[in-house]
TORKOL-4160 file (C-alpha; in steps of 0.2 Angstrom, whole numbers, padded with zeros to 4 digits, m for minus):
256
<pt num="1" X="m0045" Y="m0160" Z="0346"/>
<pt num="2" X="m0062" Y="m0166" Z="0340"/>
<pt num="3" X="m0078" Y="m0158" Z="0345"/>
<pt num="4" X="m0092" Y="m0168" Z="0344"/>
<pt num="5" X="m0110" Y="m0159" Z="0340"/>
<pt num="6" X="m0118" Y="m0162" Z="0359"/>
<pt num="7" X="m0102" Y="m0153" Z="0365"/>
<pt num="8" X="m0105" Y="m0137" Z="0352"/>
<pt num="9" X="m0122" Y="m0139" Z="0357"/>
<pt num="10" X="m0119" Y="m0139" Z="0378"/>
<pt num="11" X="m0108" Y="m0125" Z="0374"/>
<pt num="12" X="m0122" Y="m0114" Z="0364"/>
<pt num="13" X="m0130" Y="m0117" Z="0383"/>
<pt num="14" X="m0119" Y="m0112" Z="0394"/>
<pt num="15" X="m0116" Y="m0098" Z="0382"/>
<pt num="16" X="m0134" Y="m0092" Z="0382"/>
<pt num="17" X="m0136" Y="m0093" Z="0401"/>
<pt num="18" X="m0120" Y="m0082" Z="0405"/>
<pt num="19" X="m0124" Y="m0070" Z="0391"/>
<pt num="20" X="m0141" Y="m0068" Z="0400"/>
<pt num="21" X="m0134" Y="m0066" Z="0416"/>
<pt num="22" X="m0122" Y="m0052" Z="0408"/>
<pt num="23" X="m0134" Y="m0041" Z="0402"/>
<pt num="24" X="m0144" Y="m0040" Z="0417"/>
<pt num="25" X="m0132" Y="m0040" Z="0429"/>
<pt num="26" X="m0127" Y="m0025" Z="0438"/>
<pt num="27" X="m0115" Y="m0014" Z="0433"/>
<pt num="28" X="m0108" Y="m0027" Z="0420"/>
<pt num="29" X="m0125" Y="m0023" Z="0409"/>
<pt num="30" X="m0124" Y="m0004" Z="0411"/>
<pt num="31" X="m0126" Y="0005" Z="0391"/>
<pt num="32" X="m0108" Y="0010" Z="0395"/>
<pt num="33" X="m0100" Y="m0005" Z="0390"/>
<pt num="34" X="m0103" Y="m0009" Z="0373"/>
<pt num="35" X="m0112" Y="m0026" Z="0367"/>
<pt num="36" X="m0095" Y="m0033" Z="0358"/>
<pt num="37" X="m0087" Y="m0032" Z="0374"/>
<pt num="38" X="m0101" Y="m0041" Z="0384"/>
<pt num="39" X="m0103" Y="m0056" Z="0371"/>
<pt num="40" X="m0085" Y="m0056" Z="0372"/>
<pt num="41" X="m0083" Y="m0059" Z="0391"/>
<pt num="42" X="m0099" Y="m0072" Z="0391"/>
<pt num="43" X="m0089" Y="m0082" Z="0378"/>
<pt num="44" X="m0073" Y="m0081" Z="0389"/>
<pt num="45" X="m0083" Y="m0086" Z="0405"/>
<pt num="46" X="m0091" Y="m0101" Z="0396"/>
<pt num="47" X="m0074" Y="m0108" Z="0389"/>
<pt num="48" X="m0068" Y="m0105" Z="0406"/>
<pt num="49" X="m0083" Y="m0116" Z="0414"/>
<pt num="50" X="m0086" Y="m0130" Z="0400"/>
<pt num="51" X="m0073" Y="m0142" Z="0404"/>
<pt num="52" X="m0079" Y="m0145" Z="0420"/>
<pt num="53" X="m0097" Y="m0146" Z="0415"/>
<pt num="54" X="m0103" Y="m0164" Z="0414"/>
<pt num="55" X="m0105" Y="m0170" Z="0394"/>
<pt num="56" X="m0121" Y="m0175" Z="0385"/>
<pt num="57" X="m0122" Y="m0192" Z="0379"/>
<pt num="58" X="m0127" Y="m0190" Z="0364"/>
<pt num="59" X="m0135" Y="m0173" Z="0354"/>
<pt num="60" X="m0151" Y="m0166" Z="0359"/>
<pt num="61" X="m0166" Y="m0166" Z="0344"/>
<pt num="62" X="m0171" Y="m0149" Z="0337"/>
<pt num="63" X="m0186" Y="m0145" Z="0347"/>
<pt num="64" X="m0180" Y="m0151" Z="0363"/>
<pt num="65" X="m0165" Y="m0142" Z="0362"/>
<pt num="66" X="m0172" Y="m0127" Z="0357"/>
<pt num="67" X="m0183" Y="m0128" Z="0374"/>
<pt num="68" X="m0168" Y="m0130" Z="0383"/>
<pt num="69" X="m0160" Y="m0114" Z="0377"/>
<pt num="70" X="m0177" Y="m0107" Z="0380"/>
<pt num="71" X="m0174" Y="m0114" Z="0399"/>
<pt num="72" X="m0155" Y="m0105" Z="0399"/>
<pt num="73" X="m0163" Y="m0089" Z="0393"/>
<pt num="74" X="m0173" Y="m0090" Z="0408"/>
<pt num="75" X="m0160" Y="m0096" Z="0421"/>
<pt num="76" X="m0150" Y="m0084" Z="0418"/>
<pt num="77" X="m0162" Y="m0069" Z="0416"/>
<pt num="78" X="m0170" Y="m0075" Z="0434"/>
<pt num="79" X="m0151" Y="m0076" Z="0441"/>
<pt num="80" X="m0147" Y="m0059" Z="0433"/>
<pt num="81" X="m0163" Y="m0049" Z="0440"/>
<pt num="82" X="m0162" Y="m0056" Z="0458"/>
<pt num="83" X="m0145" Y="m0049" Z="0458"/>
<pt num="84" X="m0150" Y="m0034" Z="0452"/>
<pt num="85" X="m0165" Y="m0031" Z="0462"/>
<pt num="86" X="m0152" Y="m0026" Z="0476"/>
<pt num="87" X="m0143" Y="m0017" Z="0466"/>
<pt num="88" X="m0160" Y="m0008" Z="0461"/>
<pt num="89" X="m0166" Y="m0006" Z="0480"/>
<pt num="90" X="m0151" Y="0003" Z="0486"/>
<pt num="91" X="m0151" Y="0016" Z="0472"/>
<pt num="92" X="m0168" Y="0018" Z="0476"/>
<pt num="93" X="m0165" Y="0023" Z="0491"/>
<pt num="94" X="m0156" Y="0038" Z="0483"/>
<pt num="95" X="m0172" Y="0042" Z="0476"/>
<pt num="96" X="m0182" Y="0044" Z="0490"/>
<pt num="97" X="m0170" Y="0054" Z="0499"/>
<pt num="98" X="m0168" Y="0067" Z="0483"/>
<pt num="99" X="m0188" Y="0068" Z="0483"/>
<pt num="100" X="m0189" Y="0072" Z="0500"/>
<pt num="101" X="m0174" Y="0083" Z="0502"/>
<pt num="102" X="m0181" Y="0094" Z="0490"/>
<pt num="103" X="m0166" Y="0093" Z="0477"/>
<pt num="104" X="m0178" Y="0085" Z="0464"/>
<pt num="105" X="m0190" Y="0102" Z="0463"/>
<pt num="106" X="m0183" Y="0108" Z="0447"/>
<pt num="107" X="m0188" Y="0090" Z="0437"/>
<pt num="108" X="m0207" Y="0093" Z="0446"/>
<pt num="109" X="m0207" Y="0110" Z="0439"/>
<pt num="110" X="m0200" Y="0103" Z="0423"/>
<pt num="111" X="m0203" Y="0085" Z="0420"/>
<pt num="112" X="m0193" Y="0086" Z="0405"/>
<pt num="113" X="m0178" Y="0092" Z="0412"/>
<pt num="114" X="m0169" Y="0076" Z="0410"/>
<pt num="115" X="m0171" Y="0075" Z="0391"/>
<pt num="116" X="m0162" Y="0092" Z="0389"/>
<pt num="117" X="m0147" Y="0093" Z="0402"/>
<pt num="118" X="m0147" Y="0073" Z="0395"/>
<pt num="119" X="m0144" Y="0067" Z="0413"/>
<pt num="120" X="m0157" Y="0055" Z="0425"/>
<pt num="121" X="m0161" Y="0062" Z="0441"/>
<pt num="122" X="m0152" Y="0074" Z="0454"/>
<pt num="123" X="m0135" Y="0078" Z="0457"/>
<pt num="124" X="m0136" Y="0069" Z="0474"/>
<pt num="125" X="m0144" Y="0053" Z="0465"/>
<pt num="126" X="m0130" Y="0053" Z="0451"/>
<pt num="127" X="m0116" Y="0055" Z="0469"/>
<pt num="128" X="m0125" Y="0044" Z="0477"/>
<pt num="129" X="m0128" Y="0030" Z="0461"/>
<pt num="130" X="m0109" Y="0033" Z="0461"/>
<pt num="131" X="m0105" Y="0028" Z="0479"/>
<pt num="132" X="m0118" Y="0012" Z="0477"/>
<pt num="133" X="m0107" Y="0007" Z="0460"/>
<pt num="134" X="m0089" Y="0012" Z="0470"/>
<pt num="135" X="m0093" Y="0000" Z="0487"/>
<pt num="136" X="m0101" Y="m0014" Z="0474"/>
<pt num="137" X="m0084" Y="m0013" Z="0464"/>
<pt num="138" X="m0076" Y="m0013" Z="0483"/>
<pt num="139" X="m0084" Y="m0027" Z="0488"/>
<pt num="140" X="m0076" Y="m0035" Z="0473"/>
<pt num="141" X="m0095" Y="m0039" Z="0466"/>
<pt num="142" X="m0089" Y="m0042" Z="0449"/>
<pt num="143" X="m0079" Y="m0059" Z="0455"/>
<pt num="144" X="m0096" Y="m0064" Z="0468"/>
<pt num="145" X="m0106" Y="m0062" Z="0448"/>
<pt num="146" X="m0092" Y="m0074" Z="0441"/>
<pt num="147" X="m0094" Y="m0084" Z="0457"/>
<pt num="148" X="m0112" Y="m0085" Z="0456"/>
<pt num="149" X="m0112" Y="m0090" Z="0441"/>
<pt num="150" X="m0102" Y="m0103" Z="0444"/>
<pt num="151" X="m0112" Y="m0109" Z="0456"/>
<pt num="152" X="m0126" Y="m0110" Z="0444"/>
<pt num="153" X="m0120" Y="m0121" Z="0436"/>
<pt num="154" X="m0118" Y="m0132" Z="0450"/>
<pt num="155" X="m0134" Y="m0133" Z="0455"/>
<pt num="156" X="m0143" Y="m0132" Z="0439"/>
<pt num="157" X="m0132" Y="m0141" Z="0426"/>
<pt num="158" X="m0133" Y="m0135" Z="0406"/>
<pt num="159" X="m0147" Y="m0142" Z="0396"/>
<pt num="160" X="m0160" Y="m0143" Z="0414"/>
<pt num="161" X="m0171" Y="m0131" Z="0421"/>
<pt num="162" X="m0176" Y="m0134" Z="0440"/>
<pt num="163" X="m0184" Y="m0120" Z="0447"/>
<pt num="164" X="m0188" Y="m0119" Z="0466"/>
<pt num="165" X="m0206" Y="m0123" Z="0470"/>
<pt num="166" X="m0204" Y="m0109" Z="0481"/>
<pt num="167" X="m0198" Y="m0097" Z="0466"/>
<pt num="168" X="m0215" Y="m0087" Z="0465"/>
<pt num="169" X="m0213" Y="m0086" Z="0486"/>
<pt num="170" X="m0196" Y="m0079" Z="0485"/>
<pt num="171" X="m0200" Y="m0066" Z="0470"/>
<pt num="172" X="m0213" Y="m0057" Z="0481"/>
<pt num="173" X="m0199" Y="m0059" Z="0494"/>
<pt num="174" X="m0185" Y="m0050" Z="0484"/>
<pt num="175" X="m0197" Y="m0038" Z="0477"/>
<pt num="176" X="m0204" Y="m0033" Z="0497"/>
<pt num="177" X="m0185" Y="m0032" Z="0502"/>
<pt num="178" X="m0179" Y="m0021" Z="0490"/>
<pt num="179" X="m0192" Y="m0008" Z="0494"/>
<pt num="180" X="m0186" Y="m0013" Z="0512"/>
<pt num="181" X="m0168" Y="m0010" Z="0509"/>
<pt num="182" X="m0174" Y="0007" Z="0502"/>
<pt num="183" X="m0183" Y="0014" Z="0515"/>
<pt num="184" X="m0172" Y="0008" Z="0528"/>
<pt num="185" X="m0155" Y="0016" Z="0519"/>
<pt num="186" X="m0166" Y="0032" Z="0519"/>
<pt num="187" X="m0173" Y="0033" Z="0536"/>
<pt num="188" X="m0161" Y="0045" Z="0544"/>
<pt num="189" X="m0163" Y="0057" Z="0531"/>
<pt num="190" X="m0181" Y="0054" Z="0530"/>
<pt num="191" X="m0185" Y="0054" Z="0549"/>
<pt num="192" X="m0176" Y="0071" Z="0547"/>
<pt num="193" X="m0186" Y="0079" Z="0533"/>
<pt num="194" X="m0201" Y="0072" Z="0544"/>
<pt num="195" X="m0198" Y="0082" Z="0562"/>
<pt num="196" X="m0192" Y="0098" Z="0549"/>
<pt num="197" X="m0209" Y="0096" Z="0542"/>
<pt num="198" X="m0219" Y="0096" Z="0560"/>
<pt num="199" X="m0210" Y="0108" Z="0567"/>
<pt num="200" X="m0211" Y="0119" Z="0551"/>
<pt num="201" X="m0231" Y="0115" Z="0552"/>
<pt num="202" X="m0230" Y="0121" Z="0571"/>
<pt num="203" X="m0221" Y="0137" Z="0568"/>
<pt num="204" X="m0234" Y="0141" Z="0555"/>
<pt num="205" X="m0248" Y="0141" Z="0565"/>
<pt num="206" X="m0241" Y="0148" Z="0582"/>
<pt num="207" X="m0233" Y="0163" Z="0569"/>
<pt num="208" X="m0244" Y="0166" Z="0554"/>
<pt num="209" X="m0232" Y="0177" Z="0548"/>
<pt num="210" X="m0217" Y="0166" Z="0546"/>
<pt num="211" X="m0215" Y="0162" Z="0525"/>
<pt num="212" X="m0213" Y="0143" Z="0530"/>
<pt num="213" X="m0214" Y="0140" Z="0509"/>
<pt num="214" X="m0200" Y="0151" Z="0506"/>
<pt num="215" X="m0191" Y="0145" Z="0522"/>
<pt num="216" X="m0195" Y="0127" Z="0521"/>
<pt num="217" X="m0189" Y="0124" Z="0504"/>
<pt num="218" X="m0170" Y="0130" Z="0508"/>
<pt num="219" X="m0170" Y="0123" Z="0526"/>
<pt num="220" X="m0175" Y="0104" Z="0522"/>
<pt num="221" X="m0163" Y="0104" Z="0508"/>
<pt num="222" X="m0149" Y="0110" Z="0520"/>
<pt num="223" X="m0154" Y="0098" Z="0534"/>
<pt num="224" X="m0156" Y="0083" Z="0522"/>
<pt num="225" X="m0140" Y="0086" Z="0517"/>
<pt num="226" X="m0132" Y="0087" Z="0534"/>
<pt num="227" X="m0141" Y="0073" Z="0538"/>
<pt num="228" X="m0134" Y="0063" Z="0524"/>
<pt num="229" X="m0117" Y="0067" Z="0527"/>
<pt num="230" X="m0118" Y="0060" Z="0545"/>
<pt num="231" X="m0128" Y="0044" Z="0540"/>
<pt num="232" X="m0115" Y="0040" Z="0525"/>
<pt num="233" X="m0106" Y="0029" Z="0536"/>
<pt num="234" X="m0118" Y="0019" Z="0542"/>
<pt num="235" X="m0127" Y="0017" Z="0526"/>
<pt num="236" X="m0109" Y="0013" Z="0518"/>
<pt num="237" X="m0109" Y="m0001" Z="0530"/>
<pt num="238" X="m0125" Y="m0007" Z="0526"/>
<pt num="239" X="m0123" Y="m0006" Z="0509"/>
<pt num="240" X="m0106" Y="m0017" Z="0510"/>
<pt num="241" X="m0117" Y="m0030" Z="0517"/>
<pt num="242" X="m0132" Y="m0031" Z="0507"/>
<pt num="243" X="m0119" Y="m0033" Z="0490"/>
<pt num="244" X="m0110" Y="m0045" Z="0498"/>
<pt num="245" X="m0124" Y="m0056" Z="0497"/>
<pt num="246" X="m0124" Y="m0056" Z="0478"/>
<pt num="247" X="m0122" Y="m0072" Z="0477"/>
<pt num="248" X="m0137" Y="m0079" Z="0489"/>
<pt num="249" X="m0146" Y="m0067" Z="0478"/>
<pt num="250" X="m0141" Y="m0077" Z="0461"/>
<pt num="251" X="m0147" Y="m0092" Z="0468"/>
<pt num="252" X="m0165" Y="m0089" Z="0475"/>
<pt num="253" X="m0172" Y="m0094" Z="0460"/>
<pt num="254" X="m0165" Y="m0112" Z="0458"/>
<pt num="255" X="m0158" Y="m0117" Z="0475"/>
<pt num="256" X="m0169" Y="m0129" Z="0484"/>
């Protein structure tokens, strides 16, 4: 079998737009997995993906072709964060509600507290980061990446670059909805913390002599806590849903 040099070169592309996409997607990109094993799987998807790719007619010239893997660096960076982004929002969500549960006091008290125990965030943030990462791996959002990056492909073929002219639009758009997502997974826990904090505020000026530091600190802690247990199953649900556009995510960027 004879490669030609505008095959090797379509398959450098590919090769750089799925390796972008890899080590920026979620989950596939996380430190965890060591970088052999991500070049490794983004040279098994392109082989998978070349054949049916449509071939060059003859080789592109050296500064063109280095601004078109310039353009595949940015394809698939712009795919990978826009599926990240969710991904990002709805951990962020466990963020808010470890801030205003209370369980984050000890990293206020010591900001350096995650370089010594060697671990980011609460306990509830790493459980819930873990639930986030388990319904993602449920949803089967490693094979919607694979999928979306199929689909790429499709619409923006190897060796062109066609953003959206409504690509600056649709950032602010993601970047808005991912705060959105946040605050909406955290309502209920936040709603919570919120009627604990006006009626703490009440008791403390009808009776002075009620410790509402000392008692508030335990009591929103507990109460965000219940109220988290009761709201898992709907924000399991929502979160089900928001991965399972993973796909409509990858695509913001170059769809028309």
């Amino acid at each position: 079998m004879t490669i030609s040099v505008a095959d090797a070169q379509l398959f450098f592309l590919m090769l750089v737009r799925v390796l972008a996409i890899t080590m920026v997607t979620p989950v596939i990109s996380t430190s965890r997995y060591p970088a052999q094993a991500k070049i490794g799987l983004a040279f098994f998807l392109t082989w998978i993906l070349f054949p049916v790719q449509p071939r060059p007619d003859q080789p592109w010239e050296v500064l063109s072709y280095c601004l078109a893997v310039s353009q595949e660096l940015v394809t698939g960076l712009l795919a990978g964060f826009a599926s990240l982004a969710t991904f990002a929002g709805l951990q962020m969500a466990g963020t808010y509600i470890g801030l205003e549960s209370g369980i984050r006091m000890a990293n206020m008290l010591n900001p350096r507290l995650s370089d010594i125990v060697q671990v980011q965030g609460s306990a509830l943030e790493q459980l819930y980061a873990m639930v986030v990462v388990l319904l993602f791996l449920l949803v089967g959002g490693v094979h919607l990446v694979i999928l979306g990056i199929q689909q790429t492909f499709q619409i923006v073929p190897a060796g062109q670059f066609a953003l959206s002219p409504l690509a600056f639009d649709r950032l602010l758009v993601l970047g808005s909805m991912m705060f959105n997502s946040a605050l909406f997974i955290a309502m209920p826990v936040l709603g919570t913390q919120l009627l604990v904090t006006v009626a703490l505020a009440i008791i403390s000026l009808a009776v002075p002599q009620v410790p509402v530091i000392f008692v508030g600190g335990p009591l929103k802690m507990g109460l965000g806590i219940i109220a988290l247990m009761l709201a898992l199953p709907w924000m399991a649900g929502f979160i089900v849903e928001k991965l399972s556009r993973v796909i409509d995510d990858m695509l913001i960027f170059v769809a028309s």
